[in-house]
C-alpha atoms as an extended CHARMM CRD file, in Angstrom:
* protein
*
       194  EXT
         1         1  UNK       CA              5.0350000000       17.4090000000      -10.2750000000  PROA      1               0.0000000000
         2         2  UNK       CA              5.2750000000       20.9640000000       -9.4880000000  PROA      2               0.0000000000
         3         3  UNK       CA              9.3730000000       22.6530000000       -9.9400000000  PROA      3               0.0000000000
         4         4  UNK       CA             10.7220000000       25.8770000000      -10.0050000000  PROA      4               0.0000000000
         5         5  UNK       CA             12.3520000000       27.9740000000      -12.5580000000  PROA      5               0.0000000000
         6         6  UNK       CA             13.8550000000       31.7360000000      -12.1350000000  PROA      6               0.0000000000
         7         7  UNK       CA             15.7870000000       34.1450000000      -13.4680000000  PROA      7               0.0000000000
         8         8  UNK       CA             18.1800000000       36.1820000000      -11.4520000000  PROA      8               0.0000000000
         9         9  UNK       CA             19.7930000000       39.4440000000      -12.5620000000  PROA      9               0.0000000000
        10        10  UNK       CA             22.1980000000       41.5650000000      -11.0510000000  PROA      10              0.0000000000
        11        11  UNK       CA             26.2240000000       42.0590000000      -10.6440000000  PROA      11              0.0000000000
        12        12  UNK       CA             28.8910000000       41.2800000000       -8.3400000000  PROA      12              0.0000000000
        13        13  UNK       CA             31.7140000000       43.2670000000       -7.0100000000  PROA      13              0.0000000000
        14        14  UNK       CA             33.6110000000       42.2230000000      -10.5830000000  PROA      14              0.0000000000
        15        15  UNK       CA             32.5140000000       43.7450000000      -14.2490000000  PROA      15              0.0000000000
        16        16  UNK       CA             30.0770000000       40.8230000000      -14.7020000000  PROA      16              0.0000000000
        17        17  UNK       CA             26.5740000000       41.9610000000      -14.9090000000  PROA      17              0.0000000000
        18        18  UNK       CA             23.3140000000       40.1200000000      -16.3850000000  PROA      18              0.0000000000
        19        19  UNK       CA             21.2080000000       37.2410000000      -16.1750000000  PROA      19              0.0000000000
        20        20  UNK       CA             22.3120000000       34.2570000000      -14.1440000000  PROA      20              0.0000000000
        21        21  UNK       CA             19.7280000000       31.0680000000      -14.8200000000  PROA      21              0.0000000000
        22        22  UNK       CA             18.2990000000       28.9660000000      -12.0590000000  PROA      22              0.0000000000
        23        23  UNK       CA             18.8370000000       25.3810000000      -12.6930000000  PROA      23              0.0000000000
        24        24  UNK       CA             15.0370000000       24.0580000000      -12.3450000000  PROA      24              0.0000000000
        25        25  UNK       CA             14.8220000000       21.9130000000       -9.6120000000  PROA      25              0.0000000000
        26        26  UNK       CA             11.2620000000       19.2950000000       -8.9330000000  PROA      26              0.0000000000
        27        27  UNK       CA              9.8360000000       20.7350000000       -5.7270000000  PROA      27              0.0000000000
        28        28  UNK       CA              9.1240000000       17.8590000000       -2.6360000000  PROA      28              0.0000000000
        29        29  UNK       CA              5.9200000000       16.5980000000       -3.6680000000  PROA      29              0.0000000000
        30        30  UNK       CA              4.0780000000       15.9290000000       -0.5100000000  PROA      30              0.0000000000
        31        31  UNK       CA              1.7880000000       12.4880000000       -0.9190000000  PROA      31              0.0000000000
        32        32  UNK       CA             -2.2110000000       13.8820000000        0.2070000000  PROA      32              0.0000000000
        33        33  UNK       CA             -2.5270000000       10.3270000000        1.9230000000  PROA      33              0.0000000000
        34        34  UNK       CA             -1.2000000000        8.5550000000        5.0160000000  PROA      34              0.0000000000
        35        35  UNK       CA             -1.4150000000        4.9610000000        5.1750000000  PROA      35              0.0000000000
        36        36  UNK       CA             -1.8170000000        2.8860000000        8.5020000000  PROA      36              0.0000000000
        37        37  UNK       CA             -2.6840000000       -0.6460000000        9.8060000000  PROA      37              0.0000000000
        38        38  UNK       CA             -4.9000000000       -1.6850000000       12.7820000000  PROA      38              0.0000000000
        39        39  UNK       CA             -5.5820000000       -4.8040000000       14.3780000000  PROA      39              0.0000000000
        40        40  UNK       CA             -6.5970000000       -6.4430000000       17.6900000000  PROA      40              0.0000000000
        41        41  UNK       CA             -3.8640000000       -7.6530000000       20.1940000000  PROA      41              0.0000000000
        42        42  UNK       CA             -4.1660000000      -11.2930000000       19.0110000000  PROA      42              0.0000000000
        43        43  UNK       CA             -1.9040000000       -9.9670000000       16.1460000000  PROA      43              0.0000000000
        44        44  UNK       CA             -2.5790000000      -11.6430000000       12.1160000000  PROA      44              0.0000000000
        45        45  UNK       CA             -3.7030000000      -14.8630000000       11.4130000000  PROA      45              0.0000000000
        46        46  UNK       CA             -2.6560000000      -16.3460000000        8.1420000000  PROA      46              0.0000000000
        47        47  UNK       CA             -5.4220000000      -19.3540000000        7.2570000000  PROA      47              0.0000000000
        48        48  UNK       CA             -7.7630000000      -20.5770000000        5.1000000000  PROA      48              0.0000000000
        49        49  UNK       CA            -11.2990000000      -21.0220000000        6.8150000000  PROA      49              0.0000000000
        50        50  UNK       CA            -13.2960000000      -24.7940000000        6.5820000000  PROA      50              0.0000000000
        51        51  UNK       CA            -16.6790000000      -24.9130000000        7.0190000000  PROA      51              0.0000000000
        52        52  UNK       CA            -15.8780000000      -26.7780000000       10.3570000000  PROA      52              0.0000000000
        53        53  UNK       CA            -13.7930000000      -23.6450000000       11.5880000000  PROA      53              0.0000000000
        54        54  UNK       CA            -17.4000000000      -21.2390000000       11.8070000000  PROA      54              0.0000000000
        55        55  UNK       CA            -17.2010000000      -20.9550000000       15.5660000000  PROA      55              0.0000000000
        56        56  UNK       CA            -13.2870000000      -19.8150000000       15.4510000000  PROA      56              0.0000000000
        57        57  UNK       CA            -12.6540000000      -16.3560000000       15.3850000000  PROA      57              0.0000000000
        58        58  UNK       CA            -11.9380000000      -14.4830000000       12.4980000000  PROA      58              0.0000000000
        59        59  UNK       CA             -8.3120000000      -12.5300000000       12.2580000000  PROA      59              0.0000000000
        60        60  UNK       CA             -8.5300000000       -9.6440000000       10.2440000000  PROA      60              0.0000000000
        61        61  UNK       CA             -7.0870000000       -6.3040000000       10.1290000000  PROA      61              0.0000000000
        62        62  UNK       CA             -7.3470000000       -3.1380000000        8.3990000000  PROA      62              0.0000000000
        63        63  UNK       CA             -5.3030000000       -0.9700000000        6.3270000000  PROA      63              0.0000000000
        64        64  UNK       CA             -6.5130000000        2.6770000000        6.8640000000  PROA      64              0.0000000000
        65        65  UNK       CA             -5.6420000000        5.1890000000        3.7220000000  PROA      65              0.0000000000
        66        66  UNK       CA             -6.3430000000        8.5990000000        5.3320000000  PROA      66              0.0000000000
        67        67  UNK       CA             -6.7200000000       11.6440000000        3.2830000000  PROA      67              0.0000000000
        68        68  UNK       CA             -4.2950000000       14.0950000000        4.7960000000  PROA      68              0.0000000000
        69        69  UNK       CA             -4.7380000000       16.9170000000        1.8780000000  PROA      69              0.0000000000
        70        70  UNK       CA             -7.2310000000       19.7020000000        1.7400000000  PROA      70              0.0000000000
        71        71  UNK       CA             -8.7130000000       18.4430000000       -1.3830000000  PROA      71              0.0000000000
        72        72  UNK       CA            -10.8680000000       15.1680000000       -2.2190000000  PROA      72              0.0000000000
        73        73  UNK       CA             -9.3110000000       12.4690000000       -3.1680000000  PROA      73              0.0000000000
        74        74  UNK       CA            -10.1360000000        9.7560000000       -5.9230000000  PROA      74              0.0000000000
        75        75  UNK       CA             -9.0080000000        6.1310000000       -5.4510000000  PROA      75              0.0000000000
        76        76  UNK       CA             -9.6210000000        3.0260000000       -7.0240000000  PROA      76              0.0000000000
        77        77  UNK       CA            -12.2970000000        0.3390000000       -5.9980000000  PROA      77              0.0000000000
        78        78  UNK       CA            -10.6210000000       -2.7320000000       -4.7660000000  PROA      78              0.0000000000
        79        79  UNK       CA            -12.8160000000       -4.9990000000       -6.6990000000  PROA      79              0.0000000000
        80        80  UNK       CA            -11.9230000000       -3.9430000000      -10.0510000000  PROA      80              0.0000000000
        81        81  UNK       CA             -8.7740000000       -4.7910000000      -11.8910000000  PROA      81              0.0000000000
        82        82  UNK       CA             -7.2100000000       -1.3480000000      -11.0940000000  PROA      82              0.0000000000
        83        83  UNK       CA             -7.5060000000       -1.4440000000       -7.5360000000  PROA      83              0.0000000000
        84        84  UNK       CA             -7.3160000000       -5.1970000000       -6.7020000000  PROA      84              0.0000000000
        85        85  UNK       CA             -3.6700000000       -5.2890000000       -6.1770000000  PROA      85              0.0000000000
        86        86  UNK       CA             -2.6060000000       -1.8490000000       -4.7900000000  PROA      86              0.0000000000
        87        87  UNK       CA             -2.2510000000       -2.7860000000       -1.2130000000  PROA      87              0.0000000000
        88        88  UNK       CA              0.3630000000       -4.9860000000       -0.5090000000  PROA      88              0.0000000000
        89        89  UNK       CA              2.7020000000       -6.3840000000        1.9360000000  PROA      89              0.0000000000
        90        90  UNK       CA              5.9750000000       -6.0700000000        3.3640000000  PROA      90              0.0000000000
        91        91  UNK       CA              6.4270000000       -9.0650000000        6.2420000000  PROA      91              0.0000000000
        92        92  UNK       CA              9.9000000000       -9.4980000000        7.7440000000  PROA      92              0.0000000000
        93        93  UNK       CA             10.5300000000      -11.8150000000        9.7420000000  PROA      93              0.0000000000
        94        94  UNK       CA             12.7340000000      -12.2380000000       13.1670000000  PROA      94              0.0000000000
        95        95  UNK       CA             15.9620000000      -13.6020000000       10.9540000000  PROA      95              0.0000000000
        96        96  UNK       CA             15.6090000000      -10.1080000000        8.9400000000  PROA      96              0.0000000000
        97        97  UNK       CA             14.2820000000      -11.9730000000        5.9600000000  PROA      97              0.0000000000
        98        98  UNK       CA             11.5360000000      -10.0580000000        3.6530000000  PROA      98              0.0000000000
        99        99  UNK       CA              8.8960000000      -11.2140000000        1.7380000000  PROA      99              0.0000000000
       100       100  UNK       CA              5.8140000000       -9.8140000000        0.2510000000  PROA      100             0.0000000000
       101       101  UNK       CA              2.3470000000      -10.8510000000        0.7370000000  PROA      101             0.0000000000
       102       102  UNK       CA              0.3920000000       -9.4200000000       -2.0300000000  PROA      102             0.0000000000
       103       103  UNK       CA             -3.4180000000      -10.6420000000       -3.4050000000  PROA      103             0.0000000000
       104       104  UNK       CA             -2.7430000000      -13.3120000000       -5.9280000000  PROA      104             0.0000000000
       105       105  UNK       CA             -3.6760000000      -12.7990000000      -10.3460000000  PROA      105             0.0000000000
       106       106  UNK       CA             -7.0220000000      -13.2530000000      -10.9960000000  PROA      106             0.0000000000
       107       107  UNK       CA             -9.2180000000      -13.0590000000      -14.4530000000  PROA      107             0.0000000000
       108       108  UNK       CA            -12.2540000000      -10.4440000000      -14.0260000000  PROA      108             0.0000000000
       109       109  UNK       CA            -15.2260000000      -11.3620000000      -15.7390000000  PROA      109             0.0000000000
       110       110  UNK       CA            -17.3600000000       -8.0660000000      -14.7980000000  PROA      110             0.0000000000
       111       111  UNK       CA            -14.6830000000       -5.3940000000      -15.0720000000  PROA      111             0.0000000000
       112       112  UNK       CA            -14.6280000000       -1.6220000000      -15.1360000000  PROA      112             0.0000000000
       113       113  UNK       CA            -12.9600000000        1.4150000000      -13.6070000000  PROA      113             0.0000000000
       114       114  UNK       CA            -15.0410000000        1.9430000000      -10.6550000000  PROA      114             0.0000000000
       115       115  UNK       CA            -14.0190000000        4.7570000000       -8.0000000000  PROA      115             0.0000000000
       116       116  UNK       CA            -14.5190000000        6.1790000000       -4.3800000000  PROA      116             0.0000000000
       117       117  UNK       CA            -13.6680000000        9.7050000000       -3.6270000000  PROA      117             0.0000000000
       118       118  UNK       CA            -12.1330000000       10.5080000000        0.1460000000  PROA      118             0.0000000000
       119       119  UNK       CA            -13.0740000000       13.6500000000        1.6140000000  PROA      119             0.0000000000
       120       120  UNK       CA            -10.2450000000       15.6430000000        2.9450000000  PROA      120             0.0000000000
       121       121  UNK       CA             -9.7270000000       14.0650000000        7.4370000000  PROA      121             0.0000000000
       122       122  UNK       CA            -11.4290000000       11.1550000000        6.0330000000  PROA      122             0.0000000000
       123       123  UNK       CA            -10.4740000000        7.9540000000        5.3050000000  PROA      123             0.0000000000
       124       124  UNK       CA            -11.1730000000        4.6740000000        2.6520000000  PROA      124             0.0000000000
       125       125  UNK       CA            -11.0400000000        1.4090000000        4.8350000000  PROA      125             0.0000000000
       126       126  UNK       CA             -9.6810000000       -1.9510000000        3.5010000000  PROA      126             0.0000000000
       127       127  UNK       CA            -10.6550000000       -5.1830000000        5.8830000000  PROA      127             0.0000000000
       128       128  UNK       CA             -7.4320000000       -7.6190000000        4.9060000000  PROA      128             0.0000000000
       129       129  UNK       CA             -7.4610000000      -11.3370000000        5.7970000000  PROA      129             0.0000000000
       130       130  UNK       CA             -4.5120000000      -13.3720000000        4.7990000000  PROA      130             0.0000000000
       131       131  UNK       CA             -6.7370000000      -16.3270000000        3.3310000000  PROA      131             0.0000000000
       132       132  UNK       CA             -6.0610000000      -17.8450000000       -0.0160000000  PROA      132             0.0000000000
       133       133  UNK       CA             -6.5310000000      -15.3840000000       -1.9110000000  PROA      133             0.0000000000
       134       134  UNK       CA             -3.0100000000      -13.9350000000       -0.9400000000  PROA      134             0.0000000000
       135       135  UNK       CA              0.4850000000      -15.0190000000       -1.8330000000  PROA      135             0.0000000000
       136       136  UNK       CA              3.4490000000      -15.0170000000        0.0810000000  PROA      136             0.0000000000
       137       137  UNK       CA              6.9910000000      -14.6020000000       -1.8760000000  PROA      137             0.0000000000
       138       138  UNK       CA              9.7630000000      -15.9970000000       -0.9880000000  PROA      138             0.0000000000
       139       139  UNK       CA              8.0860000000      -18.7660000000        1.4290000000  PROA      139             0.0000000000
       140       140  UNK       CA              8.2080000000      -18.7290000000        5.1620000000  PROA      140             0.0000000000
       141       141  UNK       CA              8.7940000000      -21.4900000000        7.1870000000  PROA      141             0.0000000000
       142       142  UNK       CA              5.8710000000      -23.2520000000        8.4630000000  PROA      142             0.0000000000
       143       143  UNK       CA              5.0980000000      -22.8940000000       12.5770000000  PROA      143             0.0000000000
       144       144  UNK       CA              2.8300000000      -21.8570000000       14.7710000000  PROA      144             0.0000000000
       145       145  UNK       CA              3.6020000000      -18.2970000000       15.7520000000  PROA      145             0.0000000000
       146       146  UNK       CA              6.4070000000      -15.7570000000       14.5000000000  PROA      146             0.0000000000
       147       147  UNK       CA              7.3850000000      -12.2220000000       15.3270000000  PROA      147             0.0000000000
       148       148  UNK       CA              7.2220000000      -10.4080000000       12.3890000000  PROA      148             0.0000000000
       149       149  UNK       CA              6.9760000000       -6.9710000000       11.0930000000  PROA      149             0.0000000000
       150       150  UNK       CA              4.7050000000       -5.5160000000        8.6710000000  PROA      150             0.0000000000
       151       151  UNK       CA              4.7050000000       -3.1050000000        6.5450000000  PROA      151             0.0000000000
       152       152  UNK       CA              1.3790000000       -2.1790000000        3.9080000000  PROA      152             0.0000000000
       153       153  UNK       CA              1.9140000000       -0.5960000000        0.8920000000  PROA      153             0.0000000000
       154       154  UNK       CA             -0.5980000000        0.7430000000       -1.5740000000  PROA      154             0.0000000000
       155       155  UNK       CA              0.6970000000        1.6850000000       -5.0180000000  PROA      155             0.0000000000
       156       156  UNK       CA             -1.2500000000        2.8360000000       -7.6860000000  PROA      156             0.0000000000
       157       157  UNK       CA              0.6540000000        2.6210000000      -11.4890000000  PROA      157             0.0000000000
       158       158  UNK       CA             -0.5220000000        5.6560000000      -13.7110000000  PROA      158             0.0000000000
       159       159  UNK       CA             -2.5290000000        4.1670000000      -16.5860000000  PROA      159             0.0000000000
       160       160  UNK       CA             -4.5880000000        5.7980000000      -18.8370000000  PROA      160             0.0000000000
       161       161  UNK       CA             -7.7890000000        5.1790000000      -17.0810000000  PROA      161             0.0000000000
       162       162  UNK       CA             -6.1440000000        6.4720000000      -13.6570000000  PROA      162             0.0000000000
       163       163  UNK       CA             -5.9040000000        9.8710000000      -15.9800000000  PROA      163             0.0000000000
       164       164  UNK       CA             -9.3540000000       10.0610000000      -17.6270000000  PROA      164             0.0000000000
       165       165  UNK       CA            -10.6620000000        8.8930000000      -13.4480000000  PROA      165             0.0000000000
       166       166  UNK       CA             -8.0950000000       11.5270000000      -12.0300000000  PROA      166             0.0000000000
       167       167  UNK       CA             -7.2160000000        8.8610000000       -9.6160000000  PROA      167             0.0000000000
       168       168  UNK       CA             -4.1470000000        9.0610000000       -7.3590000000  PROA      168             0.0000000000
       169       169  UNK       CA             -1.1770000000        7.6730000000       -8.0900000000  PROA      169             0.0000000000
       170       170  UNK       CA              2.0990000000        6.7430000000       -6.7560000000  PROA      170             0.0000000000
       171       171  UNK       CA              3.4480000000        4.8430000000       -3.8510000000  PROA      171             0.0000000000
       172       172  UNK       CA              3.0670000000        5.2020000000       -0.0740000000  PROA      172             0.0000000000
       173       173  UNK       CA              4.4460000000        3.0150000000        3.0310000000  PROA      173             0.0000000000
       174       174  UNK       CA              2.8450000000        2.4730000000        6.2570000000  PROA      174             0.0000000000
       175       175  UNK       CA              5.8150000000        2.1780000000        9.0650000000  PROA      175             0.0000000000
       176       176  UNK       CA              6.7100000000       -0.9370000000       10.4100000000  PROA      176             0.0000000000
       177       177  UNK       CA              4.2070000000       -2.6750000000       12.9600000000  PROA      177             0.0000000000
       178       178  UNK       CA              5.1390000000       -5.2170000000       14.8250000000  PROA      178             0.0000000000
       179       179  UNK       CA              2.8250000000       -8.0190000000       15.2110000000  PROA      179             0.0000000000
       180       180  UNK       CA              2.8360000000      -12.1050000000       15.5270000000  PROA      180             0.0000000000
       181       181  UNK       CA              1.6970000000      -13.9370000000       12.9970000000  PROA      181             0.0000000000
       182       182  UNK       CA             -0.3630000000      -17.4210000000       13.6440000000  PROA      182             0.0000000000
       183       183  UNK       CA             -0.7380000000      -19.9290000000       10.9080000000  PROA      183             0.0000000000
       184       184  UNK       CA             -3.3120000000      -22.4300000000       10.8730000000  PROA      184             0.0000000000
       185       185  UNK       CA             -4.8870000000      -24.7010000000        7.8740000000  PROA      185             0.0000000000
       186       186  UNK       CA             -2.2290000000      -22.9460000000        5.9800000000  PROA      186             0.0000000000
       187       187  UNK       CA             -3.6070000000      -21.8000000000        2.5580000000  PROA      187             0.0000000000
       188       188  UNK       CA             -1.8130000000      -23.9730000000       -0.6950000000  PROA      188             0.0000000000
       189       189  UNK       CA             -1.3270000000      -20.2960000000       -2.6350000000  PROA      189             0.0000000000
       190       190  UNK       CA              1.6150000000      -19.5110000000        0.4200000000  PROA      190             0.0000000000
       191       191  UNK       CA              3.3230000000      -22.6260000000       -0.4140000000  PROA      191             0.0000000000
       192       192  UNK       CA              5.3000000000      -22.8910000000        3.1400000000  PROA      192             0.0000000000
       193       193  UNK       CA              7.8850000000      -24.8140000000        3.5920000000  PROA      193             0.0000000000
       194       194  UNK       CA              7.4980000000      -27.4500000000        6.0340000000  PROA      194             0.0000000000
């Protein structure tokens, strides 16, 4: 984090004359990404797919991390440990409750810090769909369709590996999108209620 220190001299209209100190004060640090989601107009579908269900259309969505800086960026992999959980969700729903949808623990048998660098305009690409591999907390009541609005989230926790990969860091918020959310063969990791 960048901040600025300074020292001032001069004198007043009184006898007082010298140095006066600057408090130091952490400059606005300005985040070099901008994080978005995009989907169809048939909204999010939260389900876990059967073998029967091959002909049904698939319901995902993307979360777009843009790099709005001048300089490349490094980010994590999603596949690895490090980058597996950094997008997340925040769903409200119409009764102003919030929950977060988030991918759920999971051992990694072939691990290591693996990264992808995005060029300054350009942007790293994440395909979400809310199967069973994501969690829902608190639960949501179980219907067809809601209104809801989402919110992504990608946070990256500094670790020493995120330092040795100079890979970003920090936390950054999509605004709210406003969506409906259809449920079918409802995944047993989001636990609804019935």
């Amino acid at each position: 984090m960048s901040s600025v220190f300074g020292v001032v001299t001069g004198c007043d209209r009184q006898t007082h004359s010298g140095p006066v100190v600057v408090q130091e004060k952490p400059l606005a640090s300005v985040p070099p990404f901008v994080l978005a989601v995009a989907t169809d107009r048939a909204g999010i579908t939260l389900a876990r797919r059967t073998p029967h269900d091959a002909d049904l259309p698939r319901r995902d969505f993307y979360v777009l991390l843009s790099n709005v800086s001048k300089q490349p960026q490094t980010v994590w992999e999603d596949w690895n440990s490090w980058g597996y959980q950094a997008i997340s969700f925040e769903l409200t729903t119409a009764d102003g409750k919030k929950h977060v949808v988030s991918k759920r623990q999971q051992g990694f048998t072939g691990n290591f810090p693996s990264t992808v660098v995005i060029e300054p305009g350009e942007h790293q690409v994440y395909v979400i769909h809310f199967d069973e591999w994501w969690e829902i907390h608190p639960l949501i009541p179980k219907t067809d369709e809601m209104s809801i609005t989402l919110k992504a989230i990608y946070e990256v926790s500094p670790t020493p590996e995120s330092a040795q990969y100079k890979v970003w860091t920090g936390r950054l918020e999509s605004h709210d999108y406003k969506f409906v959310l259809r449920q079918w063969q409802i995944p047993a990791s989001f636990h609804l209620l019935d």
